[in-house]
C-alpha positions in Angstrom: 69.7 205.7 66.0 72.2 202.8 65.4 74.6 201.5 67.7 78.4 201.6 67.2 80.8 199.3 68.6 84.3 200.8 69.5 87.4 199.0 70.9 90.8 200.3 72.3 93.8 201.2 69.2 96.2 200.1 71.8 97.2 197.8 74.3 97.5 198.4 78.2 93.9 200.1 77.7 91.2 200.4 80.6 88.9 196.9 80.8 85.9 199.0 79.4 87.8 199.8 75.9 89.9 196.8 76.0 87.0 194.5 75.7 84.7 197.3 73.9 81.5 198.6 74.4 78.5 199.4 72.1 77.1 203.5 72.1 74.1 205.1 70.5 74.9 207.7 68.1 73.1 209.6 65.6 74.0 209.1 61.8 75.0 213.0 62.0 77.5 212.8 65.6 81.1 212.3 64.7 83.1 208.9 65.8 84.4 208.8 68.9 87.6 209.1 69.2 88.6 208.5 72.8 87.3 206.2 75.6 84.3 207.4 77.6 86.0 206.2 81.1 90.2 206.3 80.5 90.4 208.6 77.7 92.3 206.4 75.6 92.5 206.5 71.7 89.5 203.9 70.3 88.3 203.1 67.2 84.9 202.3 65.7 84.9 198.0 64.8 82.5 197.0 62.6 80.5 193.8 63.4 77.8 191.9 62.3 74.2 194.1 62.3 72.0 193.3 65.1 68.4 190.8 64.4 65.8 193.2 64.5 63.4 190.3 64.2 61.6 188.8 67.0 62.6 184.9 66.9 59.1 184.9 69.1 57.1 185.3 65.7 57.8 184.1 61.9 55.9 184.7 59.4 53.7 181.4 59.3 52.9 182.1 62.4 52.1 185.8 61.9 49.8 185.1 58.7 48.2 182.0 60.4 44.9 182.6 59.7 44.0 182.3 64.2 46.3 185.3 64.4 45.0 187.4 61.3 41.3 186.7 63.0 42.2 187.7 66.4 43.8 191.0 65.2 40.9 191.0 63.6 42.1 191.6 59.7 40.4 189.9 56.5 41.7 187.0 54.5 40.7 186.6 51.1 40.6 183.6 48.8 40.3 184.1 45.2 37.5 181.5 44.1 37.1 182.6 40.2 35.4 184.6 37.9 36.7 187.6 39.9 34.7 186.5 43.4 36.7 186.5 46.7 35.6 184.9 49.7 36.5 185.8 53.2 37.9 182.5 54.9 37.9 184.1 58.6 34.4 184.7 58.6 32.3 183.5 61.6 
């Protein structure tokens, strides 16, 4: 489900719409139209979509060869004529 940000349509709003707030909605749920806490008219803002990476891991890192061993996958190396050797091999 993805998160929509909504802010107050006018001024003189409560602190909560004033500033905005994020809410989890379902693609099928109508916008909302009015603040959750004063009731006042809001509108949905769009903004920037969130990282749904974790900075924590890149790829590098992810494919280095310690991690691909330890999760305990293959890694193939092409060395001709149509052999393959597997480099993480004790």
């Amino acid at each position: 489900m993805p998160t929509y940000r909504y802010r107050a349509v006018e001024a003189g709003s409560c602190e909560t719409c004033a500033e905005g707030f994020e809410t989890l909605q379902r693609l099928s749920e109508p916008a909302l139209t009015a603040c959750p806490d004063c009731q006042g008219a809001v509108r949905r803002v769009i903004g920037k979509p969130q990282n749904l990476v974790n900075r924590r891991w890149n790829t590098k890192k992810m494919l280095s060869d310690g991690n691909l061993k330890r999760l305990g996958f293959k890694k193939l190396v092409k060395e001709g004529d149509g052999k393959y050797r597997d480099v993480l091999a004790d």
